[in-house]
Backbone as a ProteinNet text record, in pm:
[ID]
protein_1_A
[PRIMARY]
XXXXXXXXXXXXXXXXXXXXXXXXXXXXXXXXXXXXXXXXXXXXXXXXXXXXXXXXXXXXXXXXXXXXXXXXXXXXXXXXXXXXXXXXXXXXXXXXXXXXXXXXXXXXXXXXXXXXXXXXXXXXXXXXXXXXXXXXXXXXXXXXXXXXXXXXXXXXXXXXXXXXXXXXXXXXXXXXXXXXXXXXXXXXXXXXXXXXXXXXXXXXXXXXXXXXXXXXXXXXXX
[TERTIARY]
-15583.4	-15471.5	-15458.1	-15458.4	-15486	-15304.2	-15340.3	-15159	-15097.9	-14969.8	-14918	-14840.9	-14865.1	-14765.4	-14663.5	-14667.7	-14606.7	-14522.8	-14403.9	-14371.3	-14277.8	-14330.8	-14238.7	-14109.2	-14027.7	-13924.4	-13846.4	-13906.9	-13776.9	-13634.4	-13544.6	-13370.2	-13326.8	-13315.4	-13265.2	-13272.9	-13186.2	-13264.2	-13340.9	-13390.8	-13437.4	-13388.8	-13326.9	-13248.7	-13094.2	-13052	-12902.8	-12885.4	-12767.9	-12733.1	-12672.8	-12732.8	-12675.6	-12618.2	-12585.8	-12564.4	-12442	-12353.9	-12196	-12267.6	-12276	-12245.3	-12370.1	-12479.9	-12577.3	-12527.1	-12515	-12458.8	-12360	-12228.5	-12132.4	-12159	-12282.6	-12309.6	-12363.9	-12503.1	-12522.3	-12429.2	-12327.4	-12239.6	-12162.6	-12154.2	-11997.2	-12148.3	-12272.6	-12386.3	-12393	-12393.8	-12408.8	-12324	-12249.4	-12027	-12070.2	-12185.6	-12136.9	-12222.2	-12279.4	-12417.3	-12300	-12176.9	-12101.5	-12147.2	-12219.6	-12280.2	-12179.7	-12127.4	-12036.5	-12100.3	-12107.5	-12186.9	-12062	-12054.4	-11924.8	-11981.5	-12115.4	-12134.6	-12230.1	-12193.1	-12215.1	-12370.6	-12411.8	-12497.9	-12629	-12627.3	-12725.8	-12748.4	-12719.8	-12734.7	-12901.9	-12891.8	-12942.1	-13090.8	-13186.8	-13271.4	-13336.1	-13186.5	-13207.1	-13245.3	-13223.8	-13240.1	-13380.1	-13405.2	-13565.8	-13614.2	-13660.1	-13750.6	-13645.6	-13764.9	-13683.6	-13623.2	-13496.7	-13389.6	-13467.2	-13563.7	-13605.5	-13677.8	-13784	-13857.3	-13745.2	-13648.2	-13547.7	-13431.1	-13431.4	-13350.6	-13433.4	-13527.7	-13646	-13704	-13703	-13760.3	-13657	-13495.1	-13419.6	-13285.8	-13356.9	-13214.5	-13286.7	-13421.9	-13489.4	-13497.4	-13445.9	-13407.4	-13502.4	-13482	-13582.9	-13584.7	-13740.8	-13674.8	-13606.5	-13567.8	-13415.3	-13322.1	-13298.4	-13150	-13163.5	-13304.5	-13327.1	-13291.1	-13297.8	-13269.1	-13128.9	-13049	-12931.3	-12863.9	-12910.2	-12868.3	-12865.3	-12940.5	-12967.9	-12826.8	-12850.3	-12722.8	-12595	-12553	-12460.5	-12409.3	-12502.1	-12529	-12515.6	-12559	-12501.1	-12342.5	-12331.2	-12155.1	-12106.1	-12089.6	-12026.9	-12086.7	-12242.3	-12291	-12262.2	-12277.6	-12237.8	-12088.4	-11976.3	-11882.3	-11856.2	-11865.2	-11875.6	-11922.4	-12024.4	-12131.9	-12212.3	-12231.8	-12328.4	-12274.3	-12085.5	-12039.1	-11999	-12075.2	-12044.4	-12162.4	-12175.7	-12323	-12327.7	-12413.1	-12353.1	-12517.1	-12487.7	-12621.9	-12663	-12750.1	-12802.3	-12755.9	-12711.4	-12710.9	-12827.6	-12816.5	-12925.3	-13056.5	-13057	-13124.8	-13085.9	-12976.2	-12964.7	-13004.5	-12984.4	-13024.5	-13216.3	-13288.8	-13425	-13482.8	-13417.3	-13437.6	-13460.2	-13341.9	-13365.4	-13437.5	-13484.5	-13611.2	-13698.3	-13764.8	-13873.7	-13926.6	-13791	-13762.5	-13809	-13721.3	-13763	-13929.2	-14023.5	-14092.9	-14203.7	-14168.1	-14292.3	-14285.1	-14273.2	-14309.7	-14250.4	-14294.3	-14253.9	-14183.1	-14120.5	-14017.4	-14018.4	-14019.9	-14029.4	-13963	-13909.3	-13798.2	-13913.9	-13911.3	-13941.9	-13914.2	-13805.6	-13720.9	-13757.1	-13736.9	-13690.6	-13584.2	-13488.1	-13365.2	-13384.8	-13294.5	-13301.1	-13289.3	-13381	-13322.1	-13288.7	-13165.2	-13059.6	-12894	-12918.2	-12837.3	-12891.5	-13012.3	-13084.1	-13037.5	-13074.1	-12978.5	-12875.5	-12787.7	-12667.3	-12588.7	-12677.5	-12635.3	-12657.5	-12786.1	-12863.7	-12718.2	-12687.6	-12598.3	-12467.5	-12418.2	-12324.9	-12328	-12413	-12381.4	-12454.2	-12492.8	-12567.5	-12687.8	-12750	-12890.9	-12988.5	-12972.5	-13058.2	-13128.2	-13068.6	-13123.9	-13265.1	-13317.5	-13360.7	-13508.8	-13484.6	-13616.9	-13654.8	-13816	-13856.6	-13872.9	-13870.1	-13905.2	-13819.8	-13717.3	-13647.8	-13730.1	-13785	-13859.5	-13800.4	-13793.9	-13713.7	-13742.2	-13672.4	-13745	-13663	-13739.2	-13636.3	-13532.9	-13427.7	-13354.9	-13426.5	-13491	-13582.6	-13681.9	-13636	-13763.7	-13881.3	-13956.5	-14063.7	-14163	-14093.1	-14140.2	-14042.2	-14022.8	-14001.9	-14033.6	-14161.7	-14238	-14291.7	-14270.8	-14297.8	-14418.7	-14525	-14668	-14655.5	-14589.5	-14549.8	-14492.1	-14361.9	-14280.1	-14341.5	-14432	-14503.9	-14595.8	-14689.3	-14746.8	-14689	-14563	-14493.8	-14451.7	-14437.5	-14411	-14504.9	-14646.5	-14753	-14798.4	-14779.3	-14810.6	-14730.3	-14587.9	-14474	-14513.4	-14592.2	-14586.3	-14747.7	-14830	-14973.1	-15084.6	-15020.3	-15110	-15192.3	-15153.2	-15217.8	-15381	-15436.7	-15544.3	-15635.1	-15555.4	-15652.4	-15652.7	-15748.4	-15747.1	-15724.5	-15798.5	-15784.4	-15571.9	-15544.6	-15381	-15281	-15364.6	-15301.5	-15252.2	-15391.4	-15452.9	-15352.1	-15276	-15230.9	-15059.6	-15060.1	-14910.4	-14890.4	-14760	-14709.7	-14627.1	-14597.1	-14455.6	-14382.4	-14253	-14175.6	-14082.8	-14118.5	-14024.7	-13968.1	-13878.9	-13857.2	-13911.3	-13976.7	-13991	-14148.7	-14193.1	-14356.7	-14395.1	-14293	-14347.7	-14388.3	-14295.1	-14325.6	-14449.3	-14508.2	-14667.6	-14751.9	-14695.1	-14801.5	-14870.7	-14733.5	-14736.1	-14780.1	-14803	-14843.5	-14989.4	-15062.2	-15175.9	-15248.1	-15169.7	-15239.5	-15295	-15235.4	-15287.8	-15329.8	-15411.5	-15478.9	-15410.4	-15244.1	-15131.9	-15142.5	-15145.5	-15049.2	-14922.7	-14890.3	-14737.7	-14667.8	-14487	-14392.7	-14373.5	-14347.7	-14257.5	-14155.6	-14005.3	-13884.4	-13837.2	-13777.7	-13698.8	-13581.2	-13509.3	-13333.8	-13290.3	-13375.7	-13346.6	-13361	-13410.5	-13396.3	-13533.1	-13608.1	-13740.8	-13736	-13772.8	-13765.9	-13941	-13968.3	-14073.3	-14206	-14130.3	-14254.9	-14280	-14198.3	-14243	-14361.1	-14330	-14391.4	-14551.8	-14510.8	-14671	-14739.5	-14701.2	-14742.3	-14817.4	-14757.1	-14827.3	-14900	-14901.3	-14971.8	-14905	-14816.3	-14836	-14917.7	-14943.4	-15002.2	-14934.9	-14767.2	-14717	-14564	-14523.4	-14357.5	-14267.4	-14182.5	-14087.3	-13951.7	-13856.3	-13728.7	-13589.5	-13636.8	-13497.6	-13517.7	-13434.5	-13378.5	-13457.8	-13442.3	-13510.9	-13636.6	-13716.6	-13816.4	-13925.1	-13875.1	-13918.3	-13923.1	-13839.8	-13855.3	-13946.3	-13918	-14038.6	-14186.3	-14233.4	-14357.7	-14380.3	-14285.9	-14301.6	-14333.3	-14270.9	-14291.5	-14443.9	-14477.8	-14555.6	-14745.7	-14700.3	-14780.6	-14867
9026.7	8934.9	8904.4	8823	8739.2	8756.5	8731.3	8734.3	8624.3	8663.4	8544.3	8456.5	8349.3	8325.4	8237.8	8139.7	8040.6	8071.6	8061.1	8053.1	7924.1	7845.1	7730.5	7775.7	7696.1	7740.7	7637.9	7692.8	7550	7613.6	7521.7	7535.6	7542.1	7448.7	7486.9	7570	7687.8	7778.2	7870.2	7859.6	7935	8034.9	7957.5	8038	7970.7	7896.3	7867.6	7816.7	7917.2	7809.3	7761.5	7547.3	7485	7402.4	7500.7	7470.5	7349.8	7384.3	7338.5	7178.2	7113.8	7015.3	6923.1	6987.3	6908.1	6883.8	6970.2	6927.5	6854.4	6873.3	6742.5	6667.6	6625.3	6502.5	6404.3	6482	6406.2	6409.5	6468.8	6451.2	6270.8	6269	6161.3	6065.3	6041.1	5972.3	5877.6	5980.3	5967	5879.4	5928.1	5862.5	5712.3	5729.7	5552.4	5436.4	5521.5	5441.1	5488.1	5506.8	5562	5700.9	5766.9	5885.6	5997.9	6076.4	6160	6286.8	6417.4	6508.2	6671.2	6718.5	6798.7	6920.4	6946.1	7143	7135	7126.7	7107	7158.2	7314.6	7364.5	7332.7	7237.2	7143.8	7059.3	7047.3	6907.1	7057.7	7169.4	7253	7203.1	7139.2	7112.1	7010.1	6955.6	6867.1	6912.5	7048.3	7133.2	7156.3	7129.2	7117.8	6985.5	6893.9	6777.4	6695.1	6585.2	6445.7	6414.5	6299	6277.7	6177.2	6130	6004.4	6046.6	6131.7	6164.9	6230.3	6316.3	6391.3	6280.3	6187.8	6081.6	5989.4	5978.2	5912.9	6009.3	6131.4	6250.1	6302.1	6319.3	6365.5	6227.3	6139.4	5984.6	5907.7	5879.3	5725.1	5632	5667.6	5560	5474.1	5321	5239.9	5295.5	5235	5248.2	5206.6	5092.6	5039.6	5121.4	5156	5248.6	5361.3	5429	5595.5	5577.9	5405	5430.8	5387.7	5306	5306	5414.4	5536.4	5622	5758.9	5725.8	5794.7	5754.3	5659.8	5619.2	5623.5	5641.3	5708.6	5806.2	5901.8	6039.2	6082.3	5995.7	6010.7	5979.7	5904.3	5900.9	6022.1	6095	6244.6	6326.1	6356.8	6427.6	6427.4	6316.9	6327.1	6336.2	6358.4	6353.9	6501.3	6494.2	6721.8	6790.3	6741.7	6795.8	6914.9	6861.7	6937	7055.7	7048.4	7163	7273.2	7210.9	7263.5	7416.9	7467	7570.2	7661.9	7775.1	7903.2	7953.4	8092.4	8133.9	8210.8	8265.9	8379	8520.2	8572.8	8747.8	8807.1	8829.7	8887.1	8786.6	8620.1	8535	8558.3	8564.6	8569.6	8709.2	8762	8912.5	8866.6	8808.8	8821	8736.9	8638.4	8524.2	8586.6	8661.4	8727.5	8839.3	8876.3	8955.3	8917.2	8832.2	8740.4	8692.2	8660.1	8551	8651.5	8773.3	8904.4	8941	8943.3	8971	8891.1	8788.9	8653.8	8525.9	8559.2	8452.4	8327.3	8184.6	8082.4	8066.5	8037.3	7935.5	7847.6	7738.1	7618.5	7579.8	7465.7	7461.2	7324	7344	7158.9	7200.1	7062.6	7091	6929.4	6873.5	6772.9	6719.7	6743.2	6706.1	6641.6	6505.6	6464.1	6530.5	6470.3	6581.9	6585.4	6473.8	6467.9	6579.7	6571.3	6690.2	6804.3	6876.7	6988	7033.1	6967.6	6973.4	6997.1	6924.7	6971.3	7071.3	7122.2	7216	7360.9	7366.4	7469.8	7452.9	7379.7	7348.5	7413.6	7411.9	7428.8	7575.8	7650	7789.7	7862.5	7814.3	7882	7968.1	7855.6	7952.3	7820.7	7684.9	7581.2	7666.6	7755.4	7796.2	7885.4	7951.5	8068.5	7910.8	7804.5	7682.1	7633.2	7647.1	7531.9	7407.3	7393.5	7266.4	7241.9	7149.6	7151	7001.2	6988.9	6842.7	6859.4	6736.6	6683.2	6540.2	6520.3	6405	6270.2	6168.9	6018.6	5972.5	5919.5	5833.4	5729.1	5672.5	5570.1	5647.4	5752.6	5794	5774.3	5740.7	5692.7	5859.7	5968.9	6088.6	6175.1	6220.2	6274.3	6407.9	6359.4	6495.9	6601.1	6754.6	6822.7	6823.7	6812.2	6790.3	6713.4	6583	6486.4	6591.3	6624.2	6691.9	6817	6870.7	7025.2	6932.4	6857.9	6758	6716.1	6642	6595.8	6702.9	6820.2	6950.1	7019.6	7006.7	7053.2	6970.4	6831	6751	6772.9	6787.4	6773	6972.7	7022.1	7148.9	7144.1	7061.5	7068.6	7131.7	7142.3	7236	7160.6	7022.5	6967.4	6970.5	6934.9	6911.5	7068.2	7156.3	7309.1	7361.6	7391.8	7447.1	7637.5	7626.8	7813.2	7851.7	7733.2	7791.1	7746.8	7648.8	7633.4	7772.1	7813.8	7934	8070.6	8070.4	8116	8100	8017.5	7977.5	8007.9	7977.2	8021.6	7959.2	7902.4	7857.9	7887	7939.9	8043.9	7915.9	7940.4	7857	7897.2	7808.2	7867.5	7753.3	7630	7610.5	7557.5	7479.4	7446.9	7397.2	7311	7174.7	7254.4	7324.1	7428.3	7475.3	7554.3	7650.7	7513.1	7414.4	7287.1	7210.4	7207.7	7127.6	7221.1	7295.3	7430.2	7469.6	7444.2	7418	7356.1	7203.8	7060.2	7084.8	7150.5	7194.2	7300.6	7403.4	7496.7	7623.7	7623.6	7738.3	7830.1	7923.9	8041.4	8005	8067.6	8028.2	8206.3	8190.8	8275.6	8215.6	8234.9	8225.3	8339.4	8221.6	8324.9	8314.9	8433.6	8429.9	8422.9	8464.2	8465.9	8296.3	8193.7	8042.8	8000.7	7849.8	7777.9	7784.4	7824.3	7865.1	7969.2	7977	8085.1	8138.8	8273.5	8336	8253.9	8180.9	8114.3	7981.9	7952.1	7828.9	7907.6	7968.6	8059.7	8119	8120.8	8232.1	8082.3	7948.3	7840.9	7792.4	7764	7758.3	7856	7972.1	8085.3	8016.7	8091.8	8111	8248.8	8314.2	8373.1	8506.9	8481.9	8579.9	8576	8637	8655.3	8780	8727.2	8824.3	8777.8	8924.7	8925	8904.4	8969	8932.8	8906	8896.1	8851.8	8934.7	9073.5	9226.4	9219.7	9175.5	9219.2	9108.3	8999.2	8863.3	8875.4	8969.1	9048.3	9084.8	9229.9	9313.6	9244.7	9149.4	9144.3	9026	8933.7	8845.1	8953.4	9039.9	9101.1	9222.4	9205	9319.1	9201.9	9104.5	8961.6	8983.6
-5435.9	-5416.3	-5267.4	-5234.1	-5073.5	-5033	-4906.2	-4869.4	-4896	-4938.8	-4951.7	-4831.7	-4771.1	-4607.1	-4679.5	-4755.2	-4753.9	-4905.8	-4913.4	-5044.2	-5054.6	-5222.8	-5245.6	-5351.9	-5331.7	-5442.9	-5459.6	-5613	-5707.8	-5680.3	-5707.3	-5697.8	-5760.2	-5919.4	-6054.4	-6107.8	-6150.4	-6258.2	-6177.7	-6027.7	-5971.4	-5854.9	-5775.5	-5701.8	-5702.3	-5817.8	-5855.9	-5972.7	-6039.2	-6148.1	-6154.2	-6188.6	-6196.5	-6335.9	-6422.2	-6559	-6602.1	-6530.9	-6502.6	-6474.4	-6348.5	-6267.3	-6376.1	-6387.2	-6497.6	-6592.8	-6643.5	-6832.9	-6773.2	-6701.8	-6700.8	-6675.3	-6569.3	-6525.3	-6644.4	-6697.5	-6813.1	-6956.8	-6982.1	-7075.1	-7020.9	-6914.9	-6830.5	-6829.1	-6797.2	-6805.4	-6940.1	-7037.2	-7213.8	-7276.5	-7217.2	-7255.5	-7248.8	-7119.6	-7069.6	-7172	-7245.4	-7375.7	-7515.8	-7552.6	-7644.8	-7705.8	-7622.8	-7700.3	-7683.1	-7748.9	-7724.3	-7759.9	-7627.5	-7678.5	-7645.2	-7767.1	-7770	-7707.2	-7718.1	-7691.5	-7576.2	-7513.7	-7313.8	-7317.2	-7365.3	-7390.6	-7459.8	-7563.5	-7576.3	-7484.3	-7392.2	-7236.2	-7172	-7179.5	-7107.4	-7053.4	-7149.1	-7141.5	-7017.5	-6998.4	-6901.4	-6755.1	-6754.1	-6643.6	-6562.1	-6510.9	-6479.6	-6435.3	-6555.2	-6516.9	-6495.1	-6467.2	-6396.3	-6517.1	-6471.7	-6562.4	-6623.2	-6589.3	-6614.9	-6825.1	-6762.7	-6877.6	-6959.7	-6956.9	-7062.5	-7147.8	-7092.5	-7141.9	-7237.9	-7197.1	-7306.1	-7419.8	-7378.1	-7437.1	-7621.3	-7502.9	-7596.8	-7651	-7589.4	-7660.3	-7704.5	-7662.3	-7706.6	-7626.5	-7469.2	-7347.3	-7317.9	-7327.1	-7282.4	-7095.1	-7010.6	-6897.2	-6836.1	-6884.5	-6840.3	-6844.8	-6893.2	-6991.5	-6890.6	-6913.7	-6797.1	-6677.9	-6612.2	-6499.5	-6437.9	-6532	-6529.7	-6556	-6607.6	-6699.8	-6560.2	-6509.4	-6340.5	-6283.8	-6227.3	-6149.3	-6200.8	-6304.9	-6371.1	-6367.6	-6397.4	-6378.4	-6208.5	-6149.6	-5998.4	-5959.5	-6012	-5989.2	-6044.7	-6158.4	-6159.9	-6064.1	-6052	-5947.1	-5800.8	-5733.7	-5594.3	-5600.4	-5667.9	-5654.6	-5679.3	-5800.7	-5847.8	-5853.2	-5932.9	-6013.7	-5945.4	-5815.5	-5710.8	-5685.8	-5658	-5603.7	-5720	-5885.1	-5949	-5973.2	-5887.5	-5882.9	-5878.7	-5924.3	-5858.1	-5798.1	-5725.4	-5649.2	-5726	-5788.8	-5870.6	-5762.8	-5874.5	-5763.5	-5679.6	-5532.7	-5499.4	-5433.9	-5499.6	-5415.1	-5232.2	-5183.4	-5032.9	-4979.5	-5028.2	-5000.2	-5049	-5112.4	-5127.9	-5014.5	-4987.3	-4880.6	-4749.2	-4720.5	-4581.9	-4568.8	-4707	-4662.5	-4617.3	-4719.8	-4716.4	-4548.1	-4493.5	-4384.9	-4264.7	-4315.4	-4186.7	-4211.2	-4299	-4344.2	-4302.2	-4228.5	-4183.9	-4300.6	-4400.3	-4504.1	-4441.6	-4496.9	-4440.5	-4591.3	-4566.4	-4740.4	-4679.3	-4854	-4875.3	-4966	-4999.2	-5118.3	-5223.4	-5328.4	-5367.8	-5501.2	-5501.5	-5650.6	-5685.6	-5763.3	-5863.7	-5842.4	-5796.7	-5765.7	-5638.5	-5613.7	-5496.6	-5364.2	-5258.2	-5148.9	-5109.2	-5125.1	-5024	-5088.4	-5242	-5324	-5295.4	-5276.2	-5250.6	-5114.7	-5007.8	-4873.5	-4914.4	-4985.3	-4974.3	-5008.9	-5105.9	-5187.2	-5094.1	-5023.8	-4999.9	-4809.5	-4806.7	-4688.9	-4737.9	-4823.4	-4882	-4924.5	-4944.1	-5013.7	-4872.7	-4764.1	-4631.7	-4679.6	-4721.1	-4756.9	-4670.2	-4624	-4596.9	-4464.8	-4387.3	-4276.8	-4300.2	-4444.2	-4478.6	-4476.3	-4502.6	-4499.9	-4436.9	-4391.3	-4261.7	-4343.8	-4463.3	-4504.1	-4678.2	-4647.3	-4809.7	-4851.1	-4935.6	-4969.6	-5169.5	-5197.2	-5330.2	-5352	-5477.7	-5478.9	-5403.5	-5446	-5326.6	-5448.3	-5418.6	-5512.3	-5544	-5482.3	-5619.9	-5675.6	-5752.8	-5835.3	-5792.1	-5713.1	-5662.1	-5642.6	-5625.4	-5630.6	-5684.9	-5837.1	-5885.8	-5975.1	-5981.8	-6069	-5965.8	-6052.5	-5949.4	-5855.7	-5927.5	-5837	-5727.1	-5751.7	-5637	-5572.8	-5594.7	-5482.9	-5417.6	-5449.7	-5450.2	-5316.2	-5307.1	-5258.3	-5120.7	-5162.9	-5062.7	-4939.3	-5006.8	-4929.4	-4827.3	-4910	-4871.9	-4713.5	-4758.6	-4684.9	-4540.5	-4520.3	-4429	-4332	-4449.2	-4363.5	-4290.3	-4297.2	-4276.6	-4383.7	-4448.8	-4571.5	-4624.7	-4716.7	-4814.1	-4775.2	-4670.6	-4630.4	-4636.3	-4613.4	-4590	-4724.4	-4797.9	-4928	-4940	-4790.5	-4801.8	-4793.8	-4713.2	-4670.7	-4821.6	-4883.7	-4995	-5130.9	-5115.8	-5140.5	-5097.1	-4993.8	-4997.6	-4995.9	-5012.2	-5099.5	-5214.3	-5274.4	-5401.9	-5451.7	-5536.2	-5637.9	-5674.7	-5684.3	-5784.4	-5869.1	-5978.7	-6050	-6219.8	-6278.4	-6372.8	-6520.3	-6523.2	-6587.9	-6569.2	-6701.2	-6691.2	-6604.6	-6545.1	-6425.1	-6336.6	-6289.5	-6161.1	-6165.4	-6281.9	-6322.7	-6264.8	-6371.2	-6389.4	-6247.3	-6199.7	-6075.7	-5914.6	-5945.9	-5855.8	-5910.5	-6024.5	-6084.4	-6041.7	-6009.6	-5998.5	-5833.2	-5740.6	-5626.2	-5577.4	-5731.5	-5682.6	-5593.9	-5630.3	-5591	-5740.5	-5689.5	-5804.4	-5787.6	-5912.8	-5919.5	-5989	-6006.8	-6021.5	-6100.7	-6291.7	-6363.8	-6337.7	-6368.8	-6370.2	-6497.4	-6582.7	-6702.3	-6696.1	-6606.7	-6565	-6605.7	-6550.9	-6524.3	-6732.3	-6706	-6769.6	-6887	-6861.7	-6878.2	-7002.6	-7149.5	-7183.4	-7157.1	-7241.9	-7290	-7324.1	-7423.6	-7503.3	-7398.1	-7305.6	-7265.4	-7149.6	-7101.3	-6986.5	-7048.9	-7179.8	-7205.3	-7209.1	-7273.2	-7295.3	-7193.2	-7062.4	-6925.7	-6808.7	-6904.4	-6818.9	-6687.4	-6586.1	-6472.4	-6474.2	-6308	-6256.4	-6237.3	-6281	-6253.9	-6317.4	-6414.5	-6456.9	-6431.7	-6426.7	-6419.2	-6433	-6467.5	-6566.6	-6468.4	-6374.7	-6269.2	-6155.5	-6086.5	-5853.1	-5807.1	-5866	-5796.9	-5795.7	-5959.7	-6000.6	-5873.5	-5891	-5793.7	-5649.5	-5589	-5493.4	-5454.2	-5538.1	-5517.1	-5520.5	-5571.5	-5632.3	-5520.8	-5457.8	-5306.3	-5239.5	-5209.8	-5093.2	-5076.9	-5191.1	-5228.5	-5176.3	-5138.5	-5196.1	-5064.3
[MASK]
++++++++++++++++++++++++++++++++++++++++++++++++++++++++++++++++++++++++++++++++++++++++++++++++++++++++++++++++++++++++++++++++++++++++++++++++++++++++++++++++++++++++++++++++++++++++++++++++++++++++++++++++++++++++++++++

């Protein structure tokens, strides 16, 4: 196992849950097509990928509709939604290990990055990143590979295959494995997030684990 220098990390489900501000956003989103959705908890799925593909995926959305259906969904979000979050136990305490430890962190979520900033601004963890990269509001880079990419690129990496090599992904759902695949990274499945078992054995990552601690230990061990 090569060292690890660089670590990326998804935000959803990974180092916060953002269960609350999503599901409301796309519940107050839904409302605006007459869809009325009573058990917040079925919205869950939405957690992870772009809004674009889950709206076509789980409603039938022309892309018209997905992308009106975005900006919608942004009016509850930039207003609440965002501050609706919580930190997983023990992420700030893993961060400043990491940070004391040499590792470089990297953030690349799916989520815009101008909400990712804000968020990671907002709970005082943005300082623990030399580089937060997310996607643009015109969808134009949304999927994780793009954003994994876009990251790679802003830190000097994309071009060196050995430094790629030694990066990592930690994430909690397929995109993350997938999109950390597509550039020849190992990756971190997490189970705590959004991600169950079966989706995880489905995409073989390189590496799972059950909790904050266990994810720890096994970065730092890297």
């Amino acid at each position: 196992m090569s060292e690890k220098t660089h670590i990326l990390f998804d935000l959803d489900g990974t180092l916060t849950d953002p269960k609350e501000g999503i599901t409301k956003s796309v519940c107050y989103a839904l409302k605006h097509y007459g869809i009325q959705v009573e058990d917040l908890d079925s919205l869950c799925p939405f957690i992870g990928p772009p809004l674009t593909d889950s709206y076509k995926k789980y409603y039938g959305f022309s892309d018209e509709q997905a992308r009106e259906g975005i900006l919608v969904y942004r009016e509850y979000f930039s207003a609440r939604g965002w501050k609706e979050n919580k930190v997983y136990a023990g992420i700030k305490e893993m961060l400043q290990s990491l940070k004391e430890s040499g590792r470089h962190l990297l953030l690349a979520t799916s989520k815009p990055e101008v909400f990712a900033l804000q968020i990671l601004e907002h709970f005082g963890m943005a300082g623990y990143f030399e580089c937060i990269g997310g996607a643009d509001l015109g969808e134009t880079r949304s999927r994780k590979e793009e954003v994994i990419g876009y990251v790679l690129e802003r830190c000097g990496l994309s071009s060196n295959k050995e430094a790629v090599k030694r990066a990592i992904m930690v994430g909690d759902r397929e995109y993350d494995v997938l999109g950390a695949r597509r550039w020849g990274m190992e990756s971190v499945g997490v189970l705590y997030g959004y991600g169950d078992m079966q989706e995880m054995r489905a995409c073989r990552p390189d590496y799972m684990v059950e909790t904050v601690e266990e994810l720890k230990r096994l970065l730092l061990s890297m």
